[in-house]
C-alpha positions in Angstrom: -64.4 -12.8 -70.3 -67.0 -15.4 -69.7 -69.3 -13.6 -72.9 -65.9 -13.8 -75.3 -65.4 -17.3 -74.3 -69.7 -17.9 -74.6 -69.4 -16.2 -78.2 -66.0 -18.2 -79.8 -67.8 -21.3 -78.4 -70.8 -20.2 -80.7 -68.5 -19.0 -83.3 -67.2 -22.4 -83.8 -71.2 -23.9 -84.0 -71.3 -25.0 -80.8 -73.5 -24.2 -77.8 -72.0 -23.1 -74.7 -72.7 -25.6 -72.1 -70.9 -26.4 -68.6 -68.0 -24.8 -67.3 -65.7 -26.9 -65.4 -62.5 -24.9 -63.6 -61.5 -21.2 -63.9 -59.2 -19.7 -66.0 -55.8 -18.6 -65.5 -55.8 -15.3 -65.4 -53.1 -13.7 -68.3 -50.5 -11.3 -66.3 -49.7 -9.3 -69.0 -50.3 -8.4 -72.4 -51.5 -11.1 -74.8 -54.7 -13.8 -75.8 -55.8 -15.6 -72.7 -54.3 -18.8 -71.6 -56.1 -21.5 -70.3 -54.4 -23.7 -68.3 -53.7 -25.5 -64.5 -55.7 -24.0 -62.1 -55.4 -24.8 -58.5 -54.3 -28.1 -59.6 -56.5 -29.0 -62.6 -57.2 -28.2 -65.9 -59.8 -25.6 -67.2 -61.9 -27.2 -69.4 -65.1 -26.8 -71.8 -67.7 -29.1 -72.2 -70.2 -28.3 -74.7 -72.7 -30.2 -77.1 -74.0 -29.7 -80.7 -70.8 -29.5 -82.1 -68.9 -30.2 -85.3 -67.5 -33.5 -83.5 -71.1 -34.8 -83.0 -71.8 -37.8 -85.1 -68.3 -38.9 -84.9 -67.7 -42.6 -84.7 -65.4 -44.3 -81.9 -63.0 -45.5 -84.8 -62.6 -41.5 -85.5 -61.7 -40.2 -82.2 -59.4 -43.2 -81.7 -57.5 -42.0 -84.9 -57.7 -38.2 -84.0 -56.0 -39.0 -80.3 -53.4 -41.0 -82.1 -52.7 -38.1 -84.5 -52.5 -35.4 -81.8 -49.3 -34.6 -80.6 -47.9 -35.8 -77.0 -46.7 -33.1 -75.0 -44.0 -33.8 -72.3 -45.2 -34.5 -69.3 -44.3 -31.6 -66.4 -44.6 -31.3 -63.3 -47.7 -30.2 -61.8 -48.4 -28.5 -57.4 -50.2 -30.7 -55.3 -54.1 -30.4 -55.1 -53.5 -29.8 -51.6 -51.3 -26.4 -52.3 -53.3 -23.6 -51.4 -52.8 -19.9 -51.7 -51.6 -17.7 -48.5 -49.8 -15.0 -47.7 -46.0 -15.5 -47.0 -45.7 -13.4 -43.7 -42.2 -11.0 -44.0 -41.2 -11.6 -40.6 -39.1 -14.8 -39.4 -41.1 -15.6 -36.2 -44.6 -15.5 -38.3 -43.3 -17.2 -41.1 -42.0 -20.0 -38.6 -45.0 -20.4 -36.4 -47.3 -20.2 -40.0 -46.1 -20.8 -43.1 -44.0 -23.7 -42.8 -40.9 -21.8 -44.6 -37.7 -22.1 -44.4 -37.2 -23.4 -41.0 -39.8 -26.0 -40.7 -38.6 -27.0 -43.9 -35.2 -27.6 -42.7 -36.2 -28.6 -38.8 -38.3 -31.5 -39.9 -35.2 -33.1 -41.9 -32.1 -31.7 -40.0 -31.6 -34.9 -37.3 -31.4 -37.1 -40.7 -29.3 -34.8 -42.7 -27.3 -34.2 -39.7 -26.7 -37.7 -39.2 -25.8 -38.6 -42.3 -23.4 -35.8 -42.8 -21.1 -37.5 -39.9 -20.4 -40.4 -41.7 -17.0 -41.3 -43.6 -19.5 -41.7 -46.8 -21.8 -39.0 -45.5 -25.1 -38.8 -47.3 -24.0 -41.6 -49.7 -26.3 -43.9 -46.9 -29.4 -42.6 -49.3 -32.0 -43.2 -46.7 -34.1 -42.3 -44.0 -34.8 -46.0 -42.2 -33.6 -44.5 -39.1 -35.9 -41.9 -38.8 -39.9 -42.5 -37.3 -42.1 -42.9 -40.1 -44.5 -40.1 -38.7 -41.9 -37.7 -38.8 -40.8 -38.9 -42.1 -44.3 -38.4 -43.2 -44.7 -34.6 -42.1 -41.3 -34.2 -44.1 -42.9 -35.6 -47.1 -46.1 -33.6 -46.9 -44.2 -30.2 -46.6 -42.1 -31.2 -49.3 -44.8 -32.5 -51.8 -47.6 -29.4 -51.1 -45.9 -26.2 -50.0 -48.0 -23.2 -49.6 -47.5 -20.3 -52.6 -48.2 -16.6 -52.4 -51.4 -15.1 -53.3 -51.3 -12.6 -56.3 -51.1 -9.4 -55.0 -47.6 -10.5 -53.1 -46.4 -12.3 -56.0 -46.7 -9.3 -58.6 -45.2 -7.1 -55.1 -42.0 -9.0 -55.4 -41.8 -8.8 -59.6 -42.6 -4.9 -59.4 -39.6 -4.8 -57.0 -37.5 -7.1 -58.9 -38.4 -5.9 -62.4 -39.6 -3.0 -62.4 -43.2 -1.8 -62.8 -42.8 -2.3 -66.5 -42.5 -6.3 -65.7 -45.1 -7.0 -68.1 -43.7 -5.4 -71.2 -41.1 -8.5 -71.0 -43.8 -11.3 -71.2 -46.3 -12.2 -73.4 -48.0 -13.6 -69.9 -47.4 -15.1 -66.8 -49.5 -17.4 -64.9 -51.0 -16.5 -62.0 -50.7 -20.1 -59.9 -47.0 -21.4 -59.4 -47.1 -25.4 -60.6 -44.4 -25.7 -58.1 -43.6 -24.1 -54.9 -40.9 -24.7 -52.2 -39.6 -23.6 -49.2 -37.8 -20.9 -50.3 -40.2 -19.6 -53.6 -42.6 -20.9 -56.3 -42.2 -21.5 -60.0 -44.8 -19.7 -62.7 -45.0 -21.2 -66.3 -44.6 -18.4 -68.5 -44.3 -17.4 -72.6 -42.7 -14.8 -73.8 -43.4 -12.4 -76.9 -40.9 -14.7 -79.2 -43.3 -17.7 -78.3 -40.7 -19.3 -75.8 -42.0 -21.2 -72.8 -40.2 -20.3 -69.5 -40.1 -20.8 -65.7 -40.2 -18.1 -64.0 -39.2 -18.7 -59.9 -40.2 -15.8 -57.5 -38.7 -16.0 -53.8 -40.2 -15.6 -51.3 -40.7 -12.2 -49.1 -37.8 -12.1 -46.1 -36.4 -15.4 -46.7 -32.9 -14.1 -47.7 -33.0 -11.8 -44.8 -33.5 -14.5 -41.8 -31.6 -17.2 -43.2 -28.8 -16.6 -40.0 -31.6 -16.1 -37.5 -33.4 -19.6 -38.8 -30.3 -21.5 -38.5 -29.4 -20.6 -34.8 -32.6 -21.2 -33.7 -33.1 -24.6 -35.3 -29.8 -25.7 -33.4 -31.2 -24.0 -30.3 -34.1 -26.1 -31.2 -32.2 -29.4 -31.2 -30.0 -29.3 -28.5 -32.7 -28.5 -26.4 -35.2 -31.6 -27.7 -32.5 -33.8 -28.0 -29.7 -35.3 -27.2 -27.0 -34.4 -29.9 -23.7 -37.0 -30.4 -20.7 -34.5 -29.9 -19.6 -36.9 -32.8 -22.3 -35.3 -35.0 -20.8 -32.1 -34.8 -24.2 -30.2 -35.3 -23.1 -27.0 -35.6 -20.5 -27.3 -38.3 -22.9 -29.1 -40.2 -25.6 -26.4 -40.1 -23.0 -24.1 -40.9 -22.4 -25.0 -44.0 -25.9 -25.4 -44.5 -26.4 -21.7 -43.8 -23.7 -21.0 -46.3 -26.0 -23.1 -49.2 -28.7 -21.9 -48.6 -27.2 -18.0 -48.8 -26.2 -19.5 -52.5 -29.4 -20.9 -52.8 -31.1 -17.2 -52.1 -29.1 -15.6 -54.4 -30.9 -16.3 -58.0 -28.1 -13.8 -59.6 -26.0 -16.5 -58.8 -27.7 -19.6 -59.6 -28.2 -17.8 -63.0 -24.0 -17.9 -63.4 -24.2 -21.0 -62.6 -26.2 -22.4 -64.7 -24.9 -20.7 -67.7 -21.5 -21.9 -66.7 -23.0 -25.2 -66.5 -24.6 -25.2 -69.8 -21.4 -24.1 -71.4 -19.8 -27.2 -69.9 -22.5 -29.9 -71.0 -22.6 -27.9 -74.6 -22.0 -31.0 -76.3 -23.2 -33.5 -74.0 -25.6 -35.9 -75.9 -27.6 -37.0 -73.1 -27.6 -33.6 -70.6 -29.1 -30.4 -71.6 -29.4 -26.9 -69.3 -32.0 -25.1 -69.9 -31.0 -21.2 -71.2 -31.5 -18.1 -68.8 -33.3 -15.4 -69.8 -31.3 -12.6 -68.5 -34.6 -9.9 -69.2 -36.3 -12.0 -65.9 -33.2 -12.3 -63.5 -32.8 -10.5 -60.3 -31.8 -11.3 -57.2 -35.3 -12.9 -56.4 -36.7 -13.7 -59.6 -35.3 -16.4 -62.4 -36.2 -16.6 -65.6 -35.1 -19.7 -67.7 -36.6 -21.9 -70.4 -39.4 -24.4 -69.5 -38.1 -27.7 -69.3 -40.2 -30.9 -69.6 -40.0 -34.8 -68.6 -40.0 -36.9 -65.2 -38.5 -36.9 -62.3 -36.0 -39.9 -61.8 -37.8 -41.6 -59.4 -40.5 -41.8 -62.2 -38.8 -44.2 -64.5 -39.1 -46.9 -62.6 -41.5 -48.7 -65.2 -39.1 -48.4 -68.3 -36.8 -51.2 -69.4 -33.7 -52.4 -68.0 -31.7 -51.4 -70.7 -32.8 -47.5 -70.2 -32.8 -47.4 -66.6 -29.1 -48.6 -67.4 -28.9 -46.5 -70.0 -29.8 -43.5 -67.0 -28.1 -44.4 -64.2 -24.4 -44.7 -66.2 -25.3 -41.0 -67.1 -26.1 -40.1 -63.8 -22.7 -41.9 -62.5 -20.5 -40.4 -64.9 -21.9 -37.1 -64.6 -21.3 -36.9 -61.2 -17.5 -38.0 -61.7 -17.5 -35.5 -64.8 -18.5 -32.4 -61.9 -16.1 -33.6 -59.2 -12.7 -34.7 -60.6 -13.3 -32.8 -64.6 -15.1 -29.6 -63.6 -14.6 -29.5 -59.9 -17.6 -28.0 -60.3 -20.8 -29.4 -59.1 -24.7 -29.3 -58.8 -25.1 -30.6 -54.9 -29.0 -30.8 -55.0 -29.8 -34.8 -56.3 -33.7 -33.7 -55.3 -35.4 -35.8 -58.1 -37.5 -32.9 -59.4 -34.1 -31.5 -60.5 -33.4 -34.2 -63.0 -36.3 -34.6 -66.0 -36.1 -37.5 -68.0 -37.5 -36.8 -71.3 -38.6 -40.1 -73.0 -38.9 -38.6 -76.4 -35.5 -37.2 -76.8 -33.9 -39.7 -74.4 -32.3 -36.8 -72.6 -31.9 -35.3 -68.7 -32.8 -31.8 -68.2 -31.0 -30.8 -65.4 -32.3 -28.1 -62.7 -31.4 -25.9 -60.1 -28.0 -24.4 -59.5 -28.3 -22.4 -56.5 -26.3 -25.0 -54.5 -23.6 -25.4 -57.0 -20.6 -25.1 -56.0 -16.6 -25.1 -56.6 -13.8 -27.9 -55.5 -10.2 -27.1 -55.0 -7.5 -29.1 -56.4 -6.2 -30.3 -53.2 -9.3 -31.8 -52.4 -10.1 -33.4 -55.0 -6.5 -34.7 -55.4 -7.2 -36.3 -52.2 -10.3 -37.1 -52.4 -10.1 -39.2 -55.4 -7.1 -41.5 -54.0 -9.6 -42.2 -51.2 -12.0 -44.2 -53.6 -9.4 -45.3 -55.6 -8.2 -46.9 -52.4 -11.7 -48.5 -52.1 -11.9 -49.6 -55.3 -8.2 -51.5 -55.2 -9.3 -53.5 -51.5 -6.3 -51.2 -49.7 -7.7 -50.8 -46.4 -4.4 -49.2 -45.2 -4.1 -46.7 -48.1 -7.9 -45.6 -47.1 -6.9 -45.1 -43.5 -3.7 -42.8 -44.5 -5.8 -40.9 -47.5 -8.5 -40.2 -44.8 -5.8 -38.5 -43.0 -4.4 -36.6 -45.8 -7.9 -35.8 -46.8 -8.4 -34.4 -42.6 -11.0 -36.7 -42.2 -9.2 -38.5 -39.7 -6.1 -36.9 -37.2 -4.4 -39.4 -36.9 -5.4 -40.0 -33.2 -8.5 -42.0 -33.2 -9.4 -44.9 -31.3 -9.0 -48.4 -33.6 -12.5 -48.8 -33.0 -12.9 -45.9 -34.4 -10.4 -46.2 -37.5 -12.0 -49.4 -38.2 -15.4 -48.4 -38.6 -14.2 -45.8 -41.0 -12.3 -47.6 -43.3 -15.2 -50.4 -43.0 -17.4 -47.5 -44.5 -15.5 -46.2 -46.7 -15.0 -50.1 -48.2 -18.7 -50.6 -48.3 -19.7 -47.3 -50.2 -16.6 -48.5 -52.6 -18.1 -51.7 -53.9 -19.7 -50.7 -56.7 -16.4 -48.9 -57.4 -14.2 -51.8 -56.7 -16.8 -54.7 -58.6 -15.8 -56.4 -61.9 -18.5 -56.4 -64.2 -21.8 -54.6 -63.5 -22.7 -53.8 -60.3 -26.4 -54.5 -58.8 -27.5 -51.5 -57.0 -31.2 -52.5 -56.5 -29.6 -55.7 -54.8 -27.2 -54.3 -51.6 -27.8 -53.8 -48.0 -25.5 -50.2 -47.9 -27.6 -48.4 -45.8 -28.1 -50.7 -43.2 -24.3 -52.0 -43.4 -23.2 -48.1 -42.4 -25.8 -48.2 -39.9 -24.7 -50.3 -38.1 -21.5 -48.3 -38.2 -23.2 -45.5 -36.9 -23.1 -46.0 -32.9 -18.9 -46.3 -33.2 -18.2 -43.3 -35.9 -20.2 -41.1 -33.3 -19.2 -42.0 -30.2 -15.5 -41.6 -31.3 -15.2 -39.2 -33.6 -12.5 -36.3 -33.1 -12.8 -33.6 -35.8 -15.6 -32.8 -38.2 -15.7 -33.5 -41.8 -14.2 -31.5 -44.3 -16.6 -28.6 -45.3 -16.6 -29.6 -48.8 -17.7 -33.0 -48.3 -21.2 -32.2 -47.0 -22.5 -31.1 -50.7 -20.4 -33.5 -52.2 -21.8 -36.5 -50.0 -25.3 -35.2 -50.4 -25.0 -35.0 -54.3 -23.3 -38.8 -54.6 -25.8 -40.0 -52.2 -28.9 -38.7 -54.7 -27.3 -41.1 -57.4 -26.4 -44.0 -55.8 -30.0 -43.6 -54.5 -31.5 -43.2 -58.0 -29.3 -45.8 -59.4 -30.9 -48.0 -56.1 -34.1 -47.1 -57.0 -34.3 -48.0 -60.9 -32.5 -51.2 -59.7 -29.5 -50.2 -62.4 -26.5 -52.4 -63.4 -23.6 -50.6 -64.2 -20.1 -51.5 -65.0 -18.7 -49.0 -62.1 -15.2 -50.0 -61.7 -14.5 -49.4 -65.4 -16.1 -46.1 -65.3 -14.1 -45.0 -62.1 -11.0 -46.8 -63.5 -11.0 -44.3 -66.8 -11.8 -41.2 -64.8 -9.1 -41.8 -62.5 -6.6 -41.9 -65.2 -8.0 -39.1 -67.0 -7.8 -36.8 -64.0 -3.9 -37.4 -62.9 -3.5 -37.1 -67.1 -5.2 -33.4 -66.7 -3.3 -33.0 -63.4 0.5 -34.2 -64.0 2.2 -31.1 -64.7 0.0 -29.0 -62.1 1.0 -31.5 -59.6 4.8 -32.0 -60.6 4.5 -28.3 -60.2 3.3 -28.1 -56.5 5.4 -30.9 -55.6 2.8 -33.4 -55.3 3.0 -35.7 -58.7 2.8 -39.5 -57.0 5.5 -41.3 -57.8 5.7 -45.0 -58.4 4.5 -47.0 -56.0 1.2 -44.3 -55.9 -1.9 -45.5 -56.6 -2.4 -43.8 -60.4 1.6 -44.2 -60.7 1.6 -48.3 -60.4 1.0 -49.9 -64.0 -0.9 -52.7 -61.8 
């Protein structure tokens, strides 16, 4: 390869000179590909050229001609390449998989979860910085599979005939994650695709992992019986089963992009059915930046971004009642060139019922109107509460609740990049788990976790957004889409009702 690359060098009047990098090796039939390598680019430096006597003026104009690809995203330098061991107790003690993955981050999750506004506190200030930097590190740099297990799992998936369906694959994931790694990917049509591989027994211990990371925790520390650990990991055993199952996320996402079909600003990448198994996912390459990203653009478009974000979410819970639960910023890929969100990831979507969300959405309306009493009965309806709480107890709730329903309850634009949230429901904290009687409803995990990733990103990109309106019109538009469901079921409010009452 090294003499063919030598020769078009030569070909082309130049000299073959140094070498930096390797090359990606092509799995599959086709020309070979040059690309990211262990975290940089393959590149070819030679001299005596047709671009020698250039002048700086020319190569100014030449850079300014060349197209700009979208930026994508890119594994840490500090991946490196080992095997993913099949069993659960190697793959714990070495690989940092799956359950160190979820171990290092389960106290804050946990925590969280156990709030009125769950995850919506959208930080980690109350966990050690240390511990939050080992979370960090796993997260940024995961390990990926070396070759030979990588092309195991497609031979298994797709057959030994995998490489009739590409043109190539590459051989070095550009991301990689507790649970698999991504390839980039073309196929024979000349389409660009992501191709995600999972990982060797991670399906298979998922049950295992789970009991012994609350074994773990109970035994290194002491656990709130107001945290109510093990329904919360519970329904994190039941995501991550989703998440496992790429069959799945696949329907997910298609049902997703059927939804956003005309959505200006949201687009879902297509599935390529040809590349999805169980374990393997095939889909179009998407490009852009995460959220957390656009930090440096104008006020105006981090506006622009953060009313998308808002509405979308309000769009999946009350319109759909079908959401994406996974705000990881990596899932969400701003694309400054088309001014639109790619959005990624579906194993974690999931389904609401009506009864919830009828519920569910009185409780903010509640907030958003100042009616401290109506948040305290919705809470019941919604069985977040009993009924038979301490008023210490009932009052930090409905304190909660108010505080994560300012921007909601706000005339004019609300400052996210401004508030003291998290550190208002932390000092909640000590009361709502000390007292509390029942867990949360199983739905509200997801949910909390999925609104807590935009109020975050609308925090971090300092938006100001005009939420009471937008809650105002969905809040209409749902009860509109609901009336005769609920007249129905016996449940239509009546007046006096919150979406009932011209006021």
């Amino acid at each position: 390869m090294w003499l063919k690359v030598g020769g078009l060098l030569r070909g082309t009047g130049g000299q073959l000179g140094q070498t930096v990098g390797r090359p990606c090796g092509a799995l599959g039939p086709g020309p070979y590909h040059w690309g990211p390598c262990g975290g940089s680019w393959a590149q070819k430096f030679y001299q005596g050229g047709p671009g020698r006597g250039l002048g700086e003026e020319d190569i100014r104009r030449a850079r300014e001609a060349r197209p700009r690809k979208t930026p994508r995203l890119q594994l840490s330098d500090r991946s490196r390449e080992r095997k993913v061991p099949a069993s659960r107790i190697s793959r714990l003690a070495n690989f940092g998989g799956l359950a160190v993955g979820l171990g290092l981050g389960a106290l804050a999750e946990m925590a969280k979860k156990s709030l009125p506004g769950g995850r919506l506190q959208s930080d980690n200030s109350f966990i050690s910085p240390q511990l939050q930097r080992i979370f960090e590190r796993v997260r940024q740099s995961a390990d990926f599979m070396p070759r030979w297990q990588m092309l195991r799992v497609l031979e298994e998936e797709l057959g030994r005939d995998w490489q009739a369906k590409v043109a190539f694959l590459e051989e070095v994931p550009f991301a990689a994650a507790s649970i698999g790694q991504v390839h980039q990917g073309l196929l024979k049509d000349g389409t660009e695709v992501a191709v995600k591989i999972q990982y060797p027994g991670v399906a298979q211990s998922i049950q295992s992992d789970v009991q012994n990371l609350l074994a773990v925790l109970k035994m290194s520390t002491a656990l709130p019986a107001g945290l109510f650990a093990e329904q919360s990991l519970q329904a994190l055993q039941q995501e991550l089963a989703w998440e496992c199952d790429y069959r799945r996320e696949a329907a997910c996402a298609q049902n997703f992009r059927q939804l956003l079909a005309n959505d200006p600003f949201f687009r879902v990448p297509a599935v390529v059915k040809e590349l999805c198994t169980t374990r393997v996912l095939g889909m179009e390459l998407a490009g852009g930046v995460p959220l957390d990203q656009c930090q440096g653009l104008s006020q105006d478009l981090r506006n622009q971004i953060c009313f998308q974000l808002l509405t979308l979410c309000l769009r999946e819970l009350f319109e759909f009642r079908f959401m994406q639960t996974d705000p990881n910023w990596a899932n969400f890929l701003y694309d400054a060139t088309s001014h639109q969100v790619t959005l990624l990831d579906f194993g974690a979507s999931r389904e609401f019922g009506t009864e919830f969300t009828d519920h569910y959405i009185e409780v903010v309306k509640a907030a958003a109107d100042g009616d401290r009493d109506r948040v305290l009965q919705k809470s019941r309806d919604l069985k977040f509460l009993t009924g038979f709480e301490t008023k210490a107890f009932s009052d930090a709730h409905v304190e909660a609740v108010m505080i994560l329903g300012e921007p909601f309850a706000t005339q004019g634009p609300y400052d996210f990049g401004s508030g003291e949230t998290a550190r208002r429901i932390q000092d909640l904290i000590p009361v709502l788990l000390r007292h509390r009687l029942r867990p949360p409803p199983e739905e509200t995990y997801a949910l909390h976790r999925k609104l807590a990733g935009a109020f975050l990103a609308c925090a971090r990109l300092q938006a100001h957004i005009a939420c009471r309106d937008l809650f105002q019109d969905t809040y209409h538009r749902y009860w509109a889409s609901r009336q005769p469901d609920a007249a129905t079921a016996g449940s239509l409010p009546t007046k006096g009702d919150s979406w009932a009452d011209p006021s």
